[in-house]
C-alpha positions in Angstrom: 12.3 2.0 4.1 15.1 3.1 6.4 14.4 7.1 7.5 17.9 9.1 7.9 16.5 11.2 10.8 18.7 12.3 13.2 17.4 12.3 17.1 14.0 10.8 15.6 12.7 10.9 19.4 12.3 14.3 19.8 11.1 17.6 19.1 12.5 21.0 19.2 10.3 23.5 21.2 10.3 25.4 17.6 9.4 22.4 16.2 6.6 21.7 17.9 5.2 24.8 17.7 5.4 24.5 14.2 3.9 21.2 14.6 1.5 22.6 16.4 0.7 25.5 14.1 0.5 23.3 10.9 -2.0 20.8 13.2 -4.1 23.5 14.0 -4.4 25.1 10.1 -4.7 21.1 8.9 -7.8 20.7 11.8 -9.0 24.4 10.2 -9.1 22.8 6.6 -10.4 19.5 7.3 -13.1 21.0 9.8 -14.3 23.8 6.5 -13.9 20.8 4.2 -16.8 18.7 6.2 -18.8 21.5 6.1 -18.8 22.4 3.2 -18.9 18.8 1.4 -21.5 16.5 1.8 -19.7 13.3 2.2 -16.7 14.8 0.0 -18.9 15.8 -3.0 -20.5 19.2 -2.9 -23.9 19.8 -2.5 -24.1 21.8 -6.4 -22.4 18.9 -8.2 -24.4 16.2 -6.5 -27.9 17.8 -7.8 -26.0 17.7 -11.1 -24.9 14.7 -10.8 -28.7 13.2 -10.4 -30.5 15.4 -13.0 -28.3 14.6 -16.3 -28.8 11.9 -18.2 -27.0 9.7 -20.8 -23.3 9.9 -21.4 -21.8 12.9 -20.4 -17.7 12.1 -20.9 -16.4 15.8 -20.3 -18.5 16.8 -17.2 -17.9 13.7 -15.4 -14.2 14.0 -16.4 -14.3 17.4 -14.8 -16.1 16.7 -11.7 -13.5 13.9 -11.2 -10.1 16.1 -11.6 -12.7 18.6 -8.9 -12.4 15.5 -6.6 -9.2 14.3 -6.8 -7.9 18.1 -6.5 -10.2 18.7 -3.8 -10.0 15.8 -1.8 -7.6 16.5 1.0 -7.8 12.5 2.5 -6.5 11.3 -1.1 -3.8 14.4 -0.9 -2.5 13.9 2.5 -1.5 10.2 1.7 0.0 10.9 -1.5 2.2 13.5 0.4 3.1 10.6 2.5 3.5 8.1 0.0 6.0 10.3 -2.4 8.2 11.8 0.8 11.1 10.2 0.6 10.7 9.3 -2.9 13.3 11.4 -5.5 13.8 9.4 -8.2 10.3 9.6 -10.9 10.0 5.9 -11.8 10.0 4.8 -8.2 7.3 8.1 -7.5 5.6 6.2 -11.0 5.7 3.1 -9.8 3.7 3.6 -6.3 1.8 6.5 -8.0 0.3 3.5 -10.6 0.2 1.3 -7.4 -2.5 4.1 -5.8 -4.5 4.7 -9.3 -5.0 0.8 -9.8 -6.5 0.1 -6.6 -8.3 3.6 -6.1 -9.8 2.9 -10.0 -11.0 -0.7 -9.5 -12.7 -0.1 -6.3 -14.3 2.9 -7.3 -15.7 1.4 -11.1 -16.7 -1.9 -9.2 -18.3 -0.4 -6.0 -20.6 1.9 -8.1 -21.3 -0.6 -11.2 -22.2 -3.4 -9.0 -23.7 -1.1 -6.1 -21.5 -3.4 -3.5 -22.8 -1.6 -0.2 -20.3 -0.6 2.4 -20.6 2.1 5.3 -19.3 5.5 4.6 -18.3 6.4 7.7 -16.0 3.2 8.3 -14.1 3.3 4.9 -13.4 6.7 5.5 -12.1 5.8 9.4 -9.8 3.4 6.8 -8.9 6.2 4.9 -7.8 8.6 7.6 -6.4 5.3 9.4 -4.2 4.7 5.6 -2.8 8.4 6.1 -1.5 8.1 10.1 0.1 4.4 8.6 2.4 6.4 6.1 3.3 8.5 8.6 4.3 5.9 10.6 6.2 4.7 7.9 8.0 7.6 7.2 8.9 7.9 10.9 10.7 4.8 10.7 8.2 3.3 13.7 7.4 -0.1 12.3 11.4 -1.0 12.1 11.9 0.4 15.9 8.8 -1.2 16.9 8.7 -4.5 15.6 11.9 -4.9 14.0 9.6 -5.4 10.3 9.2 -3.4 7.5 6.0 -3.6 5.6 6.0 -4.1 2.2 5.1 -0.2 1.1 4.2 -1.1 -2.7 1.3 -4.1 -1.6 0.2 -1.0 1.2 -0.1 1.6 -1.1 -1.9 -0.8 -3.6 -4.2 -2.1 -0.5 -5.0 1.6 0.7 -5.5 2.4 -3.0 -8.3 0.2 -3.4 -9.9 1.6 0.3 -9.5 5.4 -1.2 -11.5 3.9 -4.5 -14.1 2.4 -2.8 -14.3 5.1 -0.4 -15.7 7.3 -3.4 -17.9 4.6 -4.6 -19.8 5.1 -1.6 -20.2 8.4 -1.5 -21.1 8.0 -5.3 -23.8 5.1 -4.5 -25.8 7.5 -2.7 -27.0 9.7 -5.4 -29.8 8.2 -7.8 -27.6 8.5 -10.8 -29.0 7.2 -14.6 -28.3 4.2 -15.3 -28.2 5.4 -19.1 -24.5 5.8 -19.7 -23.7 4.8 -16.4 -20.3 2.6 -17.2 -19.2 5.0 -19.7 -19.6 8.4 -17.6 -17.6 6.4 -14.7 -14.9 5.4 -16.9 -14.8 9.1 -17.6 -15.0 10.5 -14.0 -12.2 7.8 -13.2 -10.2 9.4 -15.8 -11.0 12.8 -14.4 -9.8 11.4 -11.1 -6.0 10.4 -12.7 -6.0 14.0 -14.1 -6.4 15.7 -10.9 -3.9 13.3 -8.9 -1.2 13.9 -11.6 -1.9 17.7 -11.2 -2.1 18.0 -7.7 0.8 15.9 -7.5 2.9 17.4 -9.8 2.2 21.1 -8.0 3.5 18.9 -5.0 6.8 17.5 -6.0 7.6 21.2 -6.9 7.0 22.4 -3.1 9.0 19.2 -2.3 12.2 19.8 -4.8 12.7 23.0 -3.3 11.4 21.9 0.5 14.4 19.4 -0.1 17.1 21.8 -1.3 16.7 23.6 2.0 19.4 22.5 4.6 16.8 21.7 7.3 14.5 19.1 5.4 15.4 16.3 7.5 14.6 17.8 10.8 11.5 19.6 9.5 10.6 16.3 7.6 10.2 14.5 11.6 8.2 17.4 12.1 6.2 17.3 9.1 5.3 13.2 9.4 4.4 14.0 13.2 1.6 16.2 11.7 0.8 14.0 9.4 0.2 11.5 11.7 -1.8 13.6 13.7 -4.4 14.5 10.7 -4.7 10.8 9.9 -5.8 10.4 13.7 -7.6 13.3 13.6 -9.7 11.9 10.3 -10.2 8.1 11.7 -11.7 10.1 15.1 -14.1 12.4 12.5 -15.5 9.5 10.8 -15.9 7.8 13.5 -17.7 10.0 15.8 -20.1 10.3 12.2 -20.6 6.8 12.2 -21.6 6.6 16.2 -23.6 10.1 15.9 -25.5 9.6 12.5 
């Protein structure tokens, strides 16, 4: 994907001070957010989570639009993912890309109870995020004179993102009664919230892009982006070598 920045090397002192400022409020969110989620599920719906039994379609749908909504990782690379794209079938097409890895990961890891450290597929995670960025900035084509193929990495990442939540999921002692159905239901849920959170997205982004500046404040945007992708490898990581 070839960027059309202009002086791609450089920052603006205004721009980095904005870069700066939106660093700072994005360390701010993800630093409340690890607080005040237990492994990315909050402490009220995990309880809930282990005391109901039997199917439960509409709450599990629910709790898995809160997710999706909620979850800033998922958000951040989806942001990425859909920066440069304007027309809605390619923004379908890499959208569907995300939602089939992210689902199968997420219904396999749980149903199956495939183990997998936390802490690392999250390092992934925050590791898939700083890659788009990258992307965006046109660094793999200055670097190595390659582009990556972005549909296979958004599909690949996809499937970390899914099993990411499995995880998280395999850690509560959830019934077994109903167990396929209400996953199939919170995977749903899941879909819902992405196509909400996204749509609320590419409305920032039409009128972001109808601004004269968007290309220069798009470097600076990706720059942070990159940095919060860093900045969520380093959390997960110091978690894995701490816990």
């Amino acid at each position: 994907m070839k960027i059309p920045f202009k002086n791609r090397g450089t920052l603006s002192p205004r721009g980095q001070q904005r870069a700066w400022a939106v660093f700072i409020g994005l360390l701010c969110l993800v630093l409340f957010q690890q607080s005040a989620l237990a492994h990315g599920v909050a402490s009220g719906d995990q309880g809930y989570i282990q005391e109901i039994t039997g199917i439960n379609l509409l709450p599990f749908t629910y709790l898995g639009a809160k997710h999706m909504v909620t979850g800033y990782d998922h958000l951040l690379f989806l942001f990425g993912v859909i920066f440069f794209l304007y027309r809605l079938p390619h923004i379908a097409i890499y959208v569907s890309l995300f939602a089939i890895g992210h689902s199968a990961t997420l219904l396999l890891g749980v149903y199956f109870d495939i183990p997998a450290n936390a802490f690392l597929i999250d390092a992934i995670i925050g590791l898939s995020v700083a890659y788009k960025a990258l992307d965006n900035l046109g660094a793999f084509q200055r670097w190595f004179g390659y582009q990556p193929d972005t549909k296979w990495a958004t599909l690949i990442f996809g499937l970390f993102h899914g099993f990411g939540l499995a995880t998280k999921i395999q850690e509560f002692d959830i019934s077994p009664d109903g167990l396929l159905a209400n996953l199939i239901a919170f995977n749903v849920g899941v879909e819902i919230g992405q196509l909400l959170a996204l749509s609320f997205i590419l409305i920032l982004m039409g009128f972001w892009r109808r601004h004269a500046g968007f290309f220069s404040h798009a470097y600076t945007a990706n720059v942070v982006l990159l940095g919060a992708g860093f900045m969520l490898t380093g959390l997960q990581l110091t978690g894995y070598f701490v816990v």
